[in-house]
mmJSON file of the N, C-alpha and C atoms, coordinates in Angstrom:
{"data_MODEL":{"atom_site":{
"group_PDB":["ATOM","ATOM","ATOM","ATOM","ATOM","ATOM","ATOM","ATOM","ATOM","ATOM","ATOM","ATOM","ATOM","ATOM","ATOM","ATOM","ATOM","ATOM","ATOM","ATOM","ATOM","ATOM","ATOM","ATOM","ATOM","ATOM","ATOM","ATOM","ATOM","ATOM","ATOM","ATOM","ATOM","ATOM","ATOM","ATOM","ATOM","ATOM","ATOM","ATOM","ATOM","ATOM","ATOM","ATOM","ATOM","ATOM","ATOM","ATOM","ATOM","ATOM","ATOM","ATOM","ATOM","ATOM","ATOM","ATOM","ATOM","ATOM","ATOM","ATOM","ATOM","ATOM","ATOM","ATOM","ATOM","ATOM","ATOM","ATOM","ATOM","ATOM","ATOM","ATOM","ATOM","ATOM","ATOM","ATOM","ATOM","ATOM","ATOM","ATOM","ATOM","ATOM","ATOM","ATOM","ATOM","ATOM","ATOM","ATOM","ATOM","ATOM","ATOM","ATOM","ATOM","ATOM","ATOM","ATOM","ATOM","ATOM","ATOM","ATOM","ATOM","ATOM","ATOM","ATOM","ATOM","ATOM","ATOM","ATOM","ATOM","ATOM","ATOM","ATOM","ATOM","ATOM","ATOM","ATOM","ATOM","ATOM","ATOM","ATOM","ATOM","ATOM","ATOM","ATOM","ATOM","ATOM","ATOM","ATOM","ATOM","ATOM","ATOM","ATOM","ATOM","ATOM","ATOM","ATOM","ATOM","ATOM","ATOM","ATOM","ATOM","ATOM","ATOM","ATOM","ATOM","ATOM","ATOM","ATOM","ATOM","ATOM","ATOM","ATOM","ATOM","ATOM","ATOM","ATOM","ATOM","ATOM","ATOM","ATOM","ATOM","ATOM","ATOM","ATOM","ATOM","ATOM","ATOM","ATOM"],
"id":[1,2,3,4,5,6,7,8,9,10,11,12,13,14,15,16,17,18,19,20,21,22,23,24,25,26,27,28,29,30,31,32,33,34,35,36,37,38,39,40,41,42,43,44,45,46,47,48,49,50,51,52,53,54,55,56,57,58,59,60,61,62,63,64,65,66,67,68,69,70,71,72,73,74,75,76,77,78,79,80,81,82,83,84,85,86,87,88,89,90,91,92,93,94,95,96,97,98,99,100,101,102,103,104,105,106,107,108,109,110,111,112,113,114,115,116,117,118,119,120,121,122,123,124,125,126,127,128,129,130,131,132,133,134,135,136,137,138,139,140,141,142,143,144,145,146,147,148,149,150,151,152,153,154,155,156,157,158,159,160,161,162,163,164,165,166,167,168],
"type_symbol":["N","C","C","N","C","C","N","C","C","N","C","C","N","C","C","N","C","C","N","C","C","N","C","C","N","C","C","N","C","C","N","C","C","N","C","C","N","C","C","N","C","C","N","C","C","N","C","C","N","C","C","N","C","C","N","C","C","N","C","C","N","C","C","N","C","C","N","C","C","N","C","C","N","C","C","N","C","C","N","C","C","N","C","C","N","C","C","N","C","C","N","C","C","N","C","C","N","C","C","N","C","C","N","C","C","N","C","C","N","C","C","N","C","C","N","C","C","N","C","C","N","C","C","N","C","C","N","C","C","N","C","C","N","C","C","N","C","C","N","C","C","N","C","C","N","C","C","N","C","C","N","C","C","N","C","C","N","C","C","N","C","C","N","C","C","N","C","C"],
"label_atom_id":["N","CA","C","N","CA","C","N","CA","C","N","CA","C","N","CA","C","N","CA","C","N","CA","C","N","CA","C","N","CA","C","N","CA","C","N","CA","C","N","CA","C","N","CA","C","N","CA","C","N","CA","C","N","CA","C","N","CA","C","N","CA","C","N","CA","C","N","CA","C","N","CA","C","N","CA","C","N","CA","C","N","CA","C","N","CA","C","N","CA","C","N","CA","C","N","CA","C","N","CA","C","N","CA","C","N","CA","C","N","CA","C","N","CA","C","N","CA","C","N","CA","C","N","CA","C","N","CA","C","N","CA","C","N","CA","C","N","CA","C","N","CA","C","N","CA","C","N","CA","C","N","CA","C","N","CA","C","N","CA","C","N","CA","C","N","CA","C","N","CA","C","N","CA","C","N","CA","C","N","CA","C","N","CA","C","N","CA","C","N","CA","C","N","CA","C"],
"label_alt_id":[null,null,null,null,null,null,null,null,null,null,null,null,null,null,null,null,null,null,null,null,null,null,null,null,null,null,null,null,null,null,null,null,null,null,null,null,null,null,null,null,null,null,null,null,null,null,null,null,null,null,null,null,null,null,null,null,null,null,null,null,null,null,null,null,null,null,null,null,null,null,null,null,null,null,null,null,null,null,null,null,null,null,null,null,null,null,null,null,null,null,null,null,null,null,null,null,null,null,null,null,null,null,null,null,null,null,null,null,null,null,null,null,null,null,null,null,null,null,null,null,null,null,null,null,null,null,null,null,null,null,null,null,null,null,null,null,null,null,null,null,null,null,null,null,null,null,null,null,null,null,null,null,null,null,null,null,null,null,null,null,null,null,null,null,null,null,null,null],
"label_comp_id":["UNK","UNK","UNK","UNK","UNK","UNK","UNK","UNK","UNK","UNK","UNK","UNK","UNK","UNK","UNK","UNK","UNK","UNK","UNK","UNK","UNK","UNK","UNK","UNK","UNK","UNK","UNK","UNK","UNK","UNK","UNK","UNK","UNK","UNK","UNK","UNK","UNK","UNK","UNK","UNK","UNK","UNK","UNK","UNK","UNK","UNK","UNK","UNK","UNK","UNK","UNK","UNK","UNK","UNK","UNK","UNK","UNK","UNK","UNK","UNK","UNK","UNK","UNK","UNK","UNK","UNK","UNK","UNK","UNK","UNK","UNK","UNK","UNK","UNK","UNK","UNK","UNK","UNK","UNK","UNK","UNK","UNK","UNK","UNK","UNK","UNK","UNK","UNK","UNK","UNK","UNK","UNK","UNK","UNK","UNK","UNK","UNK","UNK","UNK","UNK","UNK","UNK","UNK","UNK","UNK","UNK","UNK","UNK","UNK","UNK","UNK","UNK","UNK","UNK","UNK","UNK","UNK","UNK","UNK","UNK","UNK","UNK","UNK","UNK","UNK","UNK","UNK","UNK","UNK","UNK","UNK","UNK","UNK","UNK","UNK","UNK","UNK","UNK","UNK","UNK","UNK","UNK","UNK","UNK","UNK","UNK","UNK","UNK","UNK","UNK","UNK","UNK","UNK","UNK","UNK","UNK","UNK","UNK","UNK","UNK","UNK","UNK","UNK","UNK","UNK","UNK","UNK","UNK"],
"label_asym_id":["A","A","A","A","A","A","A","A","A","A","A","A","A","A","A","A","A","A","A","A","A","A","A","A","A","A","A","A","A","A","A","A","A","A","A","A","A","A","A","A","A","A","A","A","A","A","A","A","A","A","A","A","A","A","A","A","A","A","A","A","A","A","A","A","A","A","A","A","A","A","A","A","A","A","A","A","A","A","A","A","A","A","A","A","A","A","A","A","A","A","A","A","A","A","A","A","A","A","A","A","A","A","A","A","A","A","A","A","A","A","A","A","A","A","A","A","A","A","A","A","A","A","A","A","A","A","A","A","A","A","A","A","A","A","A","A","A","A","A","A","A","A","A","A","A","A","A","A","A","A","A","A","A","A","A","A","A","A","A","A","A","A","A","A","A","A","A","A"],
"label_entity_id":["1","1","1","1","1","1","1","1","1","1","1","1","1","1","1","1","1","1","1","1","1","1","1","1","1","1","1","1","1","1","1","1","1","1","1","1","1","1","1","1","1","1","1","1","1","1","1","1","1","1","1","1","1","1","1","1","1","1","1","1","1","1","1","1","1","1","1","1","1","1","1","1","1","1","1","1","1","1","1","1","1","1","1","1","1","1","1","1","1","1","1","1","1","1","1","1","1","1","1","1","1","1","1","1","1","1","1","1","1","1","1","1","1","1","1","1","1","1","1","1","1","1","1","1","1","1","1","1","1","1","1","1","1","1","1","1","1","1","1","1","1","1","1","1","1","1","1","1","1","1","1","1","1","1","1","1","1","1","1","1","1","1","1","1","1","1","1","1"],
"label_seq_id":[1,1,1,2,2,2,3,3,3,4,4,4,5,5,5,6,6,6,7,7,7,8,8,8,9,9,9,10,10,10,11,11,11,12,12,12,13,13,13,14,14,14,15,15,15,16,16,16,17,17,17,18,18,18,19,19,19,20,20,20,21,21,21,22,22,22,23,23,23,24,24,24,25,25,25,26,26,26,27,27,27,28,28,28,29,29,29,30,30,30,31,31,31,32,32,32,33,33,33,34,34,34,35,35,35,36,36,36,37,37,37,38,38,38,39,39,39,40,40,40,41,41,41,42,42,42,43,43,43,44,44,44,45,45,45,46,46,46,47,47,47,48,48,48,49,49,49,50,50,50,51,51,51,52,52,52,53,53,53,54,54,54,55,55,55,56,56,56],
"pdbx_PDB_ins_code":[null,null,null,null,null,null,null,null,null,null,null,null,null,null,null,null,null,null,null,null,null,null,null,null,null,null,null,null,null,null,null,null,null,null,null,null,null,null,null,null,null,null,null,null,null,null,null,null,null,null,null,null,null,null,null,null,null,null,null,null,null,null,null,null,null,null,null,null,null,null,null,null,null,null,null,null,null,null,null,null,null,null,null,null,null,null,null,null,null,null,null,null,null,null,null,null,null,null,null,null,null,null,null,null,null,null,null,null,null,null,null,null,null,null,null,null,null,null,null,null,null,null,null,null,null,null,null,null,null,null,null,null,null,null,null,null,null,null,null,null,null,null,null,null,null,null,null,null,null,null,null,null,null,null,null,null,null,null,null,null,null,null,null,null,null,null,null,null],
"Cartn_x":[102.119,103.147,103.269,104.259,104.903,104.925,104.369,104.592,106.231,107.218,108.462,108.318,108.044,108.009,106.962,106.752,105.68,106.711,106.412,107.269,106.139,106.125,105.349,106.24,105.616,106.247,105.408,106.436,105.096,105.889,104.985,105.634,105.665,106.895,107.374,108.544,108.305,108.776,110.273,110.43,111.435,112.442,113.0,113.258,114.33,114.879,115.891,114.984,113.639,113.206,112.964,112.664,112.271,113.484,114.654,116.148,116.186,116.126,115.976,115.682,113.48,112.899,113.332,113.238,113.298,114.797,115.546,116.992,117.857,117.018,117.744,116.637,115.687,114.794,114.282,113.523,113.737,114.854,115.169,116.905,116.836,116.594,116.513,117.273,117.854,118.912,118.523,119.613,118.973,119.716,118.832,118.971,119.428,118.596,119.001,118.608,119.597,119.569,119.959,118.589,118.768,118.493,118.613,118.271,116.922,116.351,114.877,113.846,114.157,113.992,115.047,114.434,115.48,114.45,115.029,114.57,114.92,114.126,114.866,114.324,114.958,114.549,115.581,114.622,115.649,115.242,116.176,115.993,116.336,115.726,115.627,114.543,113.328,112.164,112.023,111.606,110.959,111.801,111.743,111.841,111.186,111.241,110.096,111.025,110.401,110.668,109.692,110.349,109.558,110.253,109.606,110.362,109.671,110.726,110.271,110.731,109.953,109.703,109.303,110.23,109.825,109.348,109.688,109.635,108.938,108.028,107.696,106.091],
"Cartn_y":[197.133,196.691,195.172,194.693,193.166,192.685,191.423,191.27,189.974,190.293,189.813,188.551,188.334,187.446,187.851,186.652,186.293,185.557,186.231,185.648,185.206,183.798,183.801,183.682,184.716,184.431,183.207,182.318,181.853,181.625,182.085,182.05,180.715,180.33,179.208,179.754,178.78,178.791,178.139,177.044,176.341,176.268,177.296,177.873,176.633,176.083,174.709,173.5,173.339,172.602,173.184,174.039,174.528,174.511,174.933,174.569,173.596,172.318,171.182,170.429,171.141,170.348,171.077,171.899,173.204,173.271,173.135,173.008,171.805,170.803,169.555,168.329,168.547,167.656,168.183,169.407,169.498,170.904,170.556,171.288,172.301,173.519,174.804,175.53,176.702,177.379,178.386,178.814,179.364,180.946,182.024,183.093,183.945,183.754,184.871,184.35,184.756,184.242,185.442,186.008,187.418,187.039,185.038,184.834,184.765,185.65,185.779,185.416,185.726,185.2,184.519,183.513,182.541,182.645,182.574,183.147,181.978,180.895,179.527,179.414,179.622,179.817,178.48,179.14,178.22,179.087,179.237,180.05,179.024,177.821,176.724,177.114,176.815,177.221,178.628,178.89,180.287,180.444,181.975,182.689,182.481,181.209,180.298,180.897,181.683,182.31,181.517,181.187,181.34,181.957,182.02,182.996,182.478,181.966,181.586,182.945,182.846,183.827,183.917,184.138,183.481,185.135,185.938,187.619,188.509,189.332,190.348,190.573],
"Cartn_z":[62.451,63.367,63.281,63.025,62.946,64.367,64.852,66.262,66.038,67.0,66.667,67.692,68.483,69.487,70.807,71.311,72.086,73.101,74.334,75.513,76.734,77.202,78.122,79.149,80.326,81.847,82.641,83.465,84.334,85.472,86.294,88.138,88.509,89.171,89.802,91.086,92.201,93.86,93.031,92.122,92.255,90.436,90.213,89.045,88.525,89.515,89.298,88.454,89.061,88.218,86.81,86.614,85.309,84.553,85.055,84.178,83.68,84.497,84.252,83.133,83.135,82.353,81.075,80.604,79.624,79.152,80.161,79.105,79.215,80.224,80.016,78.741,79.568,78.811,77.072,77.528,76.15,75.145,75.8,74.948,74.235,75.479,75.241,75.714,75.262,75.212,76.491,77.298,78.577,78.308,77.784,77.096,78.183,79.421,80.071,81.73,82.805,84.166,84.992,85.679,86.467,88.093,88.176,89.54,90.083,89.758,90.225,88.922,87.729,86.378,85.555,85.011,83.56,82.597,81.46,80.125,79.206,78.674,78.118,76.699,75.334,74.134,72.611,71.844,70.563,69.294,68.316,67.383,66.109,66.19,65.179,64.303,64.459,62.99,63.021,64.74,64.872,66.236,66.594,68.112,69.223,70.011,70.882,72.467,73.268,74.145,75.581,77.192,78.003,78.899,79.938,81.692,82.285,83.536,84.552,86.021,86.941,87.628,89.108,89.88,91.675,92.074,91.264,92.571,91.26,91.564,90.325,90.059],
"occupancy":[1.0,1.0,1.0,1.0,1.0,1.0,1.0,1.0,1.0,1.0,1.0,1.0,1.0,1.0,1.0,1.0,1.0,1.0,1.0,1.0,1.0,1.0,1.0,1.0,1.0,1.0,1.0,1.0,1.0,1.0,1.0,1.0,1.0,1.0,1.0,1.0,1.0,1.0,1.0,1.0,1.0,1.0,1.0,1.0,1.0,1.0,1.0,1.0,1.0,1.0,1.0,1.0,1.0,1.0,1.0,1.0,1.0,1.0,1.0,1.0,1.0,1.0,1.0,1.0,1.0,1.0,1.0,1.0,1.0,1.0,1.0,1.0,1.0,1.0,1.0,1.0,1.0,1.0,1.0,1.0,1.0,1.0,1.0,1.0,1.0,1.0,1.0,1.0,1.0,1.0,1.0,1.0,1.0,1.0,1.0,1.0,1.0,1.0,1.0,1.0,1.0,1.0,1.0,1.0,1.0,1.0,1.0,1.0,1.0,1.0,1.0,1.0,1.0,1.0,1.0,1.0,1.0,1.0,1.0,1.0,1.0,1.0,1.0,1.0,1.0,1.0,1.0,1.0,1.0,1.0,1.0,1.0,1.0,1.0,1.0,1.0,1.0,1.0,1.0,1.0,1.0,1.0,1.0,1.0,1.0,1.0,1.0,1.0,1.0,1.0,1.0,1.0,1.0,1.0,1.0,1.0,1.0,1.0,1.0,1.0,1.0,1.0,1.0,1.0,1.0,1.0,1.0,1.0],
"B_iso_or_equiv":[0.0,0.0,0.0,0.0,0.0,0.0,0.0,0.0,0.0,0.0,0.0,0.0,0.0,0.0,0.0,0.0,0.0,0.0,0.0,0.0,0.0,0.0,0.0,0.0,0.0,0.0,0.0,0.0,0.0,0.0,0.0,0.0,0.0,0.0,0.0,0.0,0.0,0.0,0.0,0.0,0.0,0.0,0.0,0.0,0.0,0.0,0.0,0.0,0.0,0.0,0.0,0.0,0.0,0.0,0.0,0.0,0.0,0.0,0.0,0.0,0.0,0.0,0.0,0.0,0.0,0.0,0.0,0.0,0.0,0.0,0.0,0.0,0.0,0.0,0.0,0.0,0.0,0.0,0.0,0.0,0.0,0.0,0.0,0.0,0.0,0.0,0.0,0.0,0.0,0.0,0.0,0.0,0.0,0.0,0.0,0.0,0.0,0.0,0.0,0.0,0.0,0.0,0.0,0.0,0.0,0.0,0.0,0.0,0.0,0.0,0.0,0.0,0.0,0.0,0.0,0.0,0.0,0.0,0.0,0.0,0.0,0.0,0.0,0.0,0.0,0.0,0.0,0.0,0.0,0.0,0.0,0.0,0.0,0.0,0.0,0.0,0.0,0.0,0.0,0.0,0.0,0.0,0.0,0.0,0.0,0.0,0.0,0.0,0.0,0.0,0.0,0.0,0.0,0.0,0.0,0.0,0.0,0.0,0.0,0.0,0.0,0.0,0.0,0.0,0.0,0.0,0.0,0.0],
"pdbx_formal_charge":[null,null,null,null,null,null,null,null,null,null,null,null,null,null,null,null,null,null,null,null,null,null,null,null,null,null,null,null,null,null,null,null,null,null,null,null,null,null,null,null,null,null,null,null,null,null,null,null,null,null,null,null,null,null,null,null,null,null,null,null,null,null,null,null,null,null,null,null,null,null,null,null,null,null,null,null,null,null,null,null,null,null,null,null,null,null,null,null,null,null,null,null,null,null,null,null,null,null,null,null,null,null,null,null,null,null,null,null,null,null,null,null,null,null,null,null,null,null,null,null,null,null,null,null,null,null,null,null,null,null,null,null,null,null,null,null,null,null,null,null,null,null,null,null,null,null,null,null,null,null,null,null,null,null,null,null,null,null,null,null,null,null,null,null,null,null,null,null],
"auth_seq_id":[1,1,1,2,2,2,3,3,3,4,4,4,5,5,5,6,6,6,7,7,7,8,8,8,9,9,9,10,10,10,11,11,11,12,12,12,13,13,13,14,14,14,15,15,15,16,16,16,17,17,17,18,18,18,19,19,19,20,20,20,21,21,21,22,22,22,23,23,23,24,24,24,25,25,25,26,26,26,27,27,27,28,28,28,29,29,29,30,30,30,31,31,31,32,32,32,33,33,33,34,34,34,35,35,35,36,36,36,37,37,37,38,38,38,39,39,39,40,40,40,41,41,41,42,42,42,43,43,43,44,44,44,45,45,45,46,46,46,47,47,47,48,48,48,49,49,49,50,50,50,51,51,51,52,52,52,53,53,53,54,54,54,55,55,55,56,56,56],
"auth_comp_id":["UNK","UNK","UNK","UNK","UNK","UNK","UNK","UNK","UNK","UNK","UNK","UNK","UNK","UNK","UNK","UNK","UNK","UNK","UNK","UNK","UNK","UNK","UNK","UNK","UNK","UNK","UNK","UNK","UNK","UNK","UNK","UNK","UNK","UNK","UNK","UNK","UNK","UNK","UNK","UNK","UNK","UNK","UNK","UNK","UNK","UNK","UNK","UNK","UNK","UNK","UNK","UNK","UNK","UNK","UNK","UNK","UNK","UNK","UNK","UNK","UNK","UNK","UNK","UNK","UNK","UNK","UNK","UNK","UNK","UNK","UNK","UNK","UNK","UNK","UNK","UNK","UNK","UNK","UNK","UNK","UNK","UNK","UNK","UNK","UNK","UNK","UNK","UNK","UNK","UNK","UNK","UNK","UNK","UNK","UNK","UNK","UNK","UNK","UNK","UNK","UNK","UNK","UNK","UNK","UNK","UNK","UNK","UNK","UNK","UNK","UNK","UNK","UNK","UNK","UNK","UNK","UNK","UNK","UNK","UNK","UNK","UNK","UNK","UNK","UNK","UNK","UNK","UNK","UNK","UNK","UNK","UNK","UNK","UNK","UNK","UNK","UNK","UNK","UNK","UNK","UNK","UNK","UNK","UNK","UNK","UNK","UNK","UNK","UNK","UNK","UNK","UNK","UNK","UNK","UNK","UNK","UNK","UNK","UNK","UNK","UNK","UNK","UNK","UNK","UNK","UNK","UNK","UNK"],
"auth_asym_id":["A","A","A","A","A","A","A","A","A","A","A","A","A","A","A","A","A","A","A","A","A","A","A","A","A","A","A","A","A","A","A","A","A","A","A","A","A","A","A","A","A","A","A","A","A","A","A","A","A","A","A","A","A","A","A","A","A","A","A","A","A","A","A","A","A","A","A","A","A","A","A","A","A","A","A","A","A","A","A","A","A","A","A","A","A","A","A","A","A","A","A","A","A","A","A","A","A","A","A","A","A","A","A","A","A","A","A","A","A","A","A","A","A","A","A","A","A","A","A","A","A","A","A","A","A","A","A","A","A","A","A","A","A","A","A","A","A","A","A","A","A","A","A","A","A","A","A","A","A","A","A","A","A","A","A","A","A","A","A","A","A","A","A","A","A","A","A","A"],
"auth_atom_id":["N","CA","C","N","CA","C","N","CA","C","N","CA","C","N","CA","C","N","CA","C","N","CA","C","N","CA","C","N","CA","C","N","CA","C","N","CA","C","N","CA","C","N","CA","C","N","CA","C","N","CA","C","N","CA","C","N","CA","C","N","CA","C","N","CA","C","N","CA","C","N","CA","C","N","CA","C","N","CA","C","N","CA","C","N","CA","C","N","CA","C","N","CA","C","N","CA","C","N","CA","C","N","CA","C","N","CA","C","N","CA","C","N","CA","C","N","CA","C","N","CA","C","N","CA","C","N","CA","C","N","CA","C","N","CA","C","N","CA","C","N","CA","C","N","CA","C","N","CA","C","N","CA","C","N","CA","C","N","CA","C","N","CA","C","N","CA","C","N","CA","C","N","CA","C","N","CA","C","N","CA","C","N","CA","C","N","CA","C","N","CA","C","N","CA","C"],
"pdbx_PDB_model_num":[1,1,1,1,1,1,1,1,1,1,1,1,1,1,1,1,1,1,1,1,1,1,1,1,1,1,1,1,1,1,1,1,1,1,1,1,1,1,1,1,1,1,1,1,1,1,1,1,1,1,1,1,1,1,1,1,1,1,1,1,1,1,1,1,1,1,1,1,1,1,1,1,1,1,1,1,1,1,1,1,1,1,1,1,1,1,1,1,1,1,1,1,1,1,1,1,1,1,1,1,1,1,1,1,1,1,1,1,1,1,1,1,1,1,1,1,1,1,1,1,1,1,1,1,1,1,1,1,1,1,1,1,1,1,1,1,1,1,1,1,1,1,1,1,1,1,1,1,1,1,1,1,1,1,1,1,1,1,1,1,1,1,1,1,1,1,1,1]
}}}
């Protein structure tokens, strides 16, 4: 089995900051926004995945 990507979740109260740092500062693509999770990635060298996470 090929592992395709590696996603880390990490719980945060304040998901605005994490927009911020992650797709303002360092300029990551914001894959996916379910409100309670954001999903902020780049498909430049490799498939670099994180989640941020207030409920779950």
């Amino acid at each position: 089995m090929k592992v395709k990507r590696i996603v880390a979740n990490v719980e945060t109260q304040n998901i605005s900051k994490a927009r911020y740092f992650y797709g303002e500062v360092l300029g990551l693509d914001q894959l996916m926004d379910m409100g309670f999770i954001a999903t902020y990635g780049s498909n430049e060298k490799m498939d670099t995945q994180i989640s941020f996470l207030s409920e779950g």
